[in-house]
N, C-alpha and C positions, 0 to 999 in steps of 0.2 A: 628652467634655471640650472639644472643638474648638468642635463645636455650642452650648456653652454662653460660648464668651467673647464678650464684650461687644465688640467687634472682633476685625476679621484679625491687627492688631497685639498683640493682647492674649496675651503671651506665659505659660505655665504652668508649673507645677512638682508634683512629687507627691510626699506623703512618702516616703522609702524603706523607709518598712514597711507594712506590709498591716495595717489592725486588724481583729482579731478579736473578736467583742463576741457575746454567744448565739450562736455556731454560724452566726454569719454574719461575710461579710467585706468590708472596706472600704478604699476608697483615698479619703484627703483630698487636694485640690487648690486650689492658691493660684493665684487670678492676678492675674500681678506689676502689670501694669502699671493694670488698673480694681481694684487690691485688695482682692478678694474672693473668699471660698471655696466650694465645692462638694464633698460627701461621695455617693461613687459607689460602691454595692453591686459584690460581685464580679459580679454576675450581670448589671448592665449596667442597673441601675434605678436611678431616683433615687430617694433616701428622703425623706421625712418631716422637717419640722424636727422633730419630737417625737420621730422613730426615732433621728436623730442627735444629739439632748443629749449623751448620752455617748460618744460615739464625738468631738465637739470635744474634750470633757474629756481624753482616753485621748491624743490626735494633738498637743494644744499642751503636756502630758505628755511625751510623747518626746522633742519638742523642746527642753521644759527641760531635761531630765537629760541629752542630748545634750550641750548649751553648759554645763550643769554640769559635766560628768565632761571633757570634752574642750577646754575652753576654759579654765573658770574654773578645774577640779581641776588641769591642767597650770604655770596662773600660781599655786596656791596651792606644787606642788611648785618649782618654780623659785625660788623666795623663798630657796632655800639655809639657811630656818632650823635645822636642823640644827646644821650647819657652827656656825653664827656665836654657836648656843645651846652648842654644847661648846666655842668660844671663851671663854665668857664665862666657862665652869666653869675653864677652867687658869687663866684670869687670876684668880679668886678664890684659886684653888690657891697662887698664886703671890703674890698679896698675904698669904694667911693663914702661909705658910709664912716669908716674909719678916718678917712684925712678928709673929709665933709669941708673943716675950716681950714685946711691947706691948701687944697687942689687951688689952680690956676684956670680962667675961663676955657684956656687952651687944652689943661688938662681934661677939664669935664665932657670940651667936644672929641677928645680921641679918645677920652672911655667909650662914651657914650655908642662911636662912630662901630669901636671893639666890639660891643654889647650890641647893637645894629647888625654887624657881621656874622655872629653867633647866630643872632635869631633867622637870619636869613639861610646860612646853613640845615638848620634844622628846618625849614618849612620845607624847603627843597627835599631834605632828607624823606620827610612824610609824603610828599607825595611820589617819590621815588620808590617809597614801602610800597603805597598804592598801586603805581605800575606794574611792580614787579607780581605780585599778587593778582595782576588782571590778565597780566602778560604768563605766568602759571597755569590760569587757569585756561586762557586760549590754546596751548601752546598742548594742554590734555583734555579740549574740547577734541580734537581733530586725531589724539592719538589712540592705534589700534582702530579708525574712525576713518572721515574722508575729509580732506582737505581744499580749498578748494581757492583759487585766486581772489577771492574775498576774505577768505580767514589770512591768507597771507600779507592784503595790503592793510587787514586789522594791527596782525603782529608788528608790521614794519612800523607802523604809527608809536607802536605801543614802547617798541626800541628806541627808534627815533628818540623820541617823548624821556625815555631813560637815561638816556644818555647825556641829554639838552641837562636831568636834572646834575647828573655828577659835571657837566661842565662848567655850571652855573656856579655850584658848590665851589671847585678848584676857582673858578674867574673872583668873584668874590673875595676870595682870601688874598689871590695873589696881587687885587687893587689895593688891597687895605693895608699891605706890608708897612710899607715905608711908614703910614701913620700908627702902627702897633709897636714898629721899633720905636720911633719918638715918645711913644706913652711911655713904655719899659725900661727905657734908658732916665725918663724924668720924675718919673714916680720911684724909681732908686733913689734920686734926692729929696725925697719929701717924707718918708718912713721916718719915724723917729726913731732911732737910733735902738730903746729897749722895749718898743713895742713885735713882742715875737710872733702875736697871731696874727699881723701885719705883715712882717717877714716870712710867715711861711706861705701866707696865701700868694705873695709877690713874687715869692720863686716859682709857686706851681704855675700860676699864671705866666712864667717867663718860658719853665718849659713848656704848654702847650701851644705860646706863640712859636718857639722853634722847633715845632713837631708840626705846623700847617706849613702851605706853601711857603715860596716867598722866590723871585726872579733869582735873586742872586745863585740859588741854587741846582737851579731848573738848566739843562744842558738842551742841546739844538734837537736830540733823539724826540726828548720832554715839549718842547716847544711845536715841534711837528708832529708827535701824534696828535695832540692838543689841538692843531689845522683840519688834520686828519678828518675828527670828531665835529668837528665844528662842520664839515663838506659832508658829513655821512647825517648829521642831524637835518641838514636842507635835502638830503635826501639821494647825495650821490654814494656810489658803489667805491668803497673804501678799495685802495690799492692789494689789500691783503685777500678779499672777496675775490675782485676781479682777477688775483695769479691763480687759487684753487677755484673758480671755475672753469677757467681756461686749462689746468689741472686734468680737470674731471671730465671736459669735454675731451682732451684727449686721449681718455683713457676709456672710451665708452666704445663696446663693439656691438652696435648696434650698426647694421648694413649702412653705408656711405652713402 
């Protein structure tokens, strides 16, 4: 590895797993500062650009489900939707129970549909904890360890599977728009006028309706990653994957 950097300066790093690929083994190597990679056999051989095709693919694989499960899975649990999603169910609770002898049938089915949306959020959200925590623990099964094209079509499942739950979440909100604005625009007229713990819950309730999706706001960028996710969940190679491999592959001086 020394022998191969492009200067004395040229400082290295190596992934902290071993790939395993046929019955043989591999350490990938980045270096940092001429950025480029080298794929070095256990045995102390260089390979093949043609031996190591898949062995980039397996290596910049770890790396994603890495920053997936530990980076990104951590900001998706931090979001406290949860919490803020069984907020939203009492404050329904609490408007419906409050205008009980007001509400209109129509009213009842676009609560009801609101409260529906909530709970479905959160189920997604739970098993999206779950993943992430499985997808964790996979992700430092293998690290400092050996890896091996079954831990990695485990991981990809385990993303896949992550992903499907936050799209789920977003699809969800963004059908039920038009019926959450109709509830908030008509439950405005049904408040009695000096009922205040009516009015406060009807605001809060109004802000977390314009704090979740909704089309009208959603730009062509928002729409297409949204595609994106939807092709990477069936299981194809996201456009942003396939530039940094092709990246990486060109940046690897292992013999032609």
């Amino acid at each position: 590895m020394k022998q191969n950097r492009a200067h004395s300066g040229d400082h290295y790093s190596v992934l902290p797993t071993t790939i395993k690929h046929e019955s043989q083994y591999y350490f990938y190597v980045h270096y940092e500062v001429s950025d480029r990679y080298l794929i070095v056999r256990k045995d102390g051989q260089i390979p093949s650009s043609k031996e190591i095709e898949p062995i980039i693919i397996m290596a910049a694989s770890f790396v994603s489900y890495s920053n997936a499960f530990h980076v990104i899975g951590d900001q998706w649990i931090k979001e406290k939707t949860i919490r803020n999603y069984q907020r939203i169910q009492r404050l329904l609770d609490t408007l419906e129970k409050g205008l009980q002898h007001r509400l209109t049938e129509e009213q009842r089915d676009l609560l009801n549909e609101f409260r529906q949306t909530a709970h479905t959020v959160i189920d997604w959200q739970r098993e999206l904890e779950r993943l992430v925590a499985e997808g964790k623990k996979g992700v430092d099964k293998i690290t400092y360890k050996v890896g091996s094209i079954q831990d990695r079509e485990r991981l990809d499942h385990l993303q896949r599977q992550s992903l499907k739950c936050v799209h789920e979440q977003n699809q969800v909100q963004l059908d039920n728009y038009e019926k959450r604005k109709r509830l908030i625009k008509s439950l405005w007229k049904s408040i009695p006028l000096f009922n205040i713990r009516l009015w406060f819950a009807f605001y809060e309730l109004k802000m977390h309706h314009q704090r979740m999706l909704n089309w009208p706001k959603m730009d062509k960028e928002e729409i297409n990653d949204m595609e994106i996710v939807k092709r990477r969940i069936e299981g194809e190679i996201t456009p942003d994957s396939y530039k940094e491999l092709k990246e990486i592959k060109a940046a690897v001086i292992n013999p032609r």
